[in-house]
Residue frames as qw, qx, qy, qz and C-alpha x, y, z in Angstrom:
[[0.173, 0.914, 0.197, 0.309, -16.74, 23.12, 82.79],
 [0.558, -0.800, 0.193, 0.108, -14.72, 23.89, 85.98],
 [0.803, 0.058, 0.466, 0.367, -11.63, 22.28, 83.56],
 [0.424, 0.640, 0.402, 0.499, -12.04, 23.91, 80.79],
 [0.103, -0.957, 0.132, -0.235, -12.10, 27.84, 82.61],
 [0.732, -0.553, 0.297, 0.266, -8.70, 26.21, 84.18],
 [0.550, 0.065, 0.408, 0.726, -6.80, 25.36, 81.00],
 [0.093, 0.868, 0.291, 0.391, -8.62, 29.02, 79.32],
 [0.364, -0.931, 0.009, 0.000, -7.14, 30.71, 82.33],
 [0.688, -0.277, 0.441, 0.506, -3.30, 28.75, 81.73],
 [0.561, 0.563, 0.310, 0.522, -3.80, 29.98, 78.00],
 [0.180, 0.921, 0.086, 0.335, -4.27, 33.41, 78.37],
 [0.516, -0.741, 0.286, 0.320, -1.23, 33.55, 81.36],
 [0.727, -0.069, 0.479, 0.487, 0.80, 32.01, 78.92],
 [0.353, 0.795, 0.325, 0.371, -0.39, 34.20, 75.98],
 [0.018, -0.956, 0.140, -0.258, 0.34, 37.56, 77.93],
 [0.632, -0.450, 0.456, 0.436, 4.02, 36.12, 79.44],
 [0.670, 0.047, 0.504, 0.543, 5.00, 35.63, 75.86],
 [0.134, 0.863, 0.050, 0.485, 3.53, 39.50, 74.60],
 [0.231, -0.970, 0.066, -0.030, 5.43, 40.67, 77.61],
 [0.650, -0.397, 0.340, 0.552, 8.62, 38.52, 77.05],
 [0.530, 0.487, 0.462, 0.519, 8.19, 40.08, 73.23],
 [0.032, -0.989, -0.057, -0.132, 7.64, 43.82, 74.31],
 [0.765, -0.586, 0.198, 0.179, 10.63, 42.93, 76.58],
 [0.662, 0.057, 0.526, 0.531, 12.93, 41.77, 73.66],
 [0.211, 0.824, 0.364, 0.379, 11.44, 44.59, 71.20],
 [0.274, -0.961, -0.019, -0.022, 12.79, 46.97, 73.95],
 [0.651, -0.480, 0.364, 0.461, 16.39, 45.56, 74.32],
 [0.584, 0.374, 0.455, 0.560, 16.92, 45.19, 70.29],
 [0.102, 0.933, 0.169, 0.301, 15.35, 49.37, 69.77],
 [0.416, -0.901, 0.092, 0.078, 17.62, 50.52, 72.92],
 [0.649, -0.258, 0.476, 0.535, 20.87, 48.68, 71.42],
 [0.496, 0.429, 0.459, 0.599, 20.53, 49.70, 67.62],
 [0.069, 0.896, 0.087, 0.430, 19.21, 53.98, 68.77],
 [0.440, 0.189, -0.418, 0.772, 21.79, 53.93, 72.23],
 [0.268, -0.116, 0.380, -0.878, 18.78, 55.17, 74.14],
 [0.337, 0.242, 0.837, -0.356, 16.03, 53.55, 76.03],
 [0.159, -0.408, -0.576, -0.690, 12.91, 53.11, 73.15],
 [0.298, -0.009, 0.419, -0.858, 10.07, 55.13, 73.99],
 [0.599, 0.204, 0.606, -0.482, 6.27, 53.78, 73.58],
 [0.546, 0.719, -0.120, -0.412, 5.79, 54.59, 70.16],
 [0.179, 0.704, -0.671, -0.148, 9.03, 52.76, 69.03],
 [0.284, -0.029, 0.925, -0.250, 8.06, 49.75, 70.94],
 [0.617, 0.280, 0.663, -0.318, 4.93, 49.78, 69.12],
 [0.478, 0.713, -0.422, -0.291, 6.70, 50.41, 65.42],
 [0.088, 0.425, -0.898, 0.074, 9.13, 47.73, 66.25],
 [0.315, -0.155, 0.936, 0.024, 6.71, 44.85, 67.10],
 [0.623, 0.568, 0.133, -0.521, 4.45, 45.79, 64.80]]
């Protein structure tokens, strides 16, 4: 059991690294194409 909550605990790091390297990327791509930093909203139009 002690196994199993180990790899569960590796998924979900891994899971939320790769939504934050995607918010990450979602931010560079909005801030290059409007010339100003994106704001929340935009970030959440854009990885929608």
């Amino acid at each position: 059991m002690a196994l199993f909550n180990r790899f569960e605990a590796i998924a979900c790091d891994s899971l939320s690294a790769v939504s934050l390297l995607a918010l990450f990327v979602a931010a560079s791509i909005q801030e290059i194409r409007s010339g100003h930093p994106a704001t929340a909203w935009e970030l959440v139009r854009a990885v929608r």
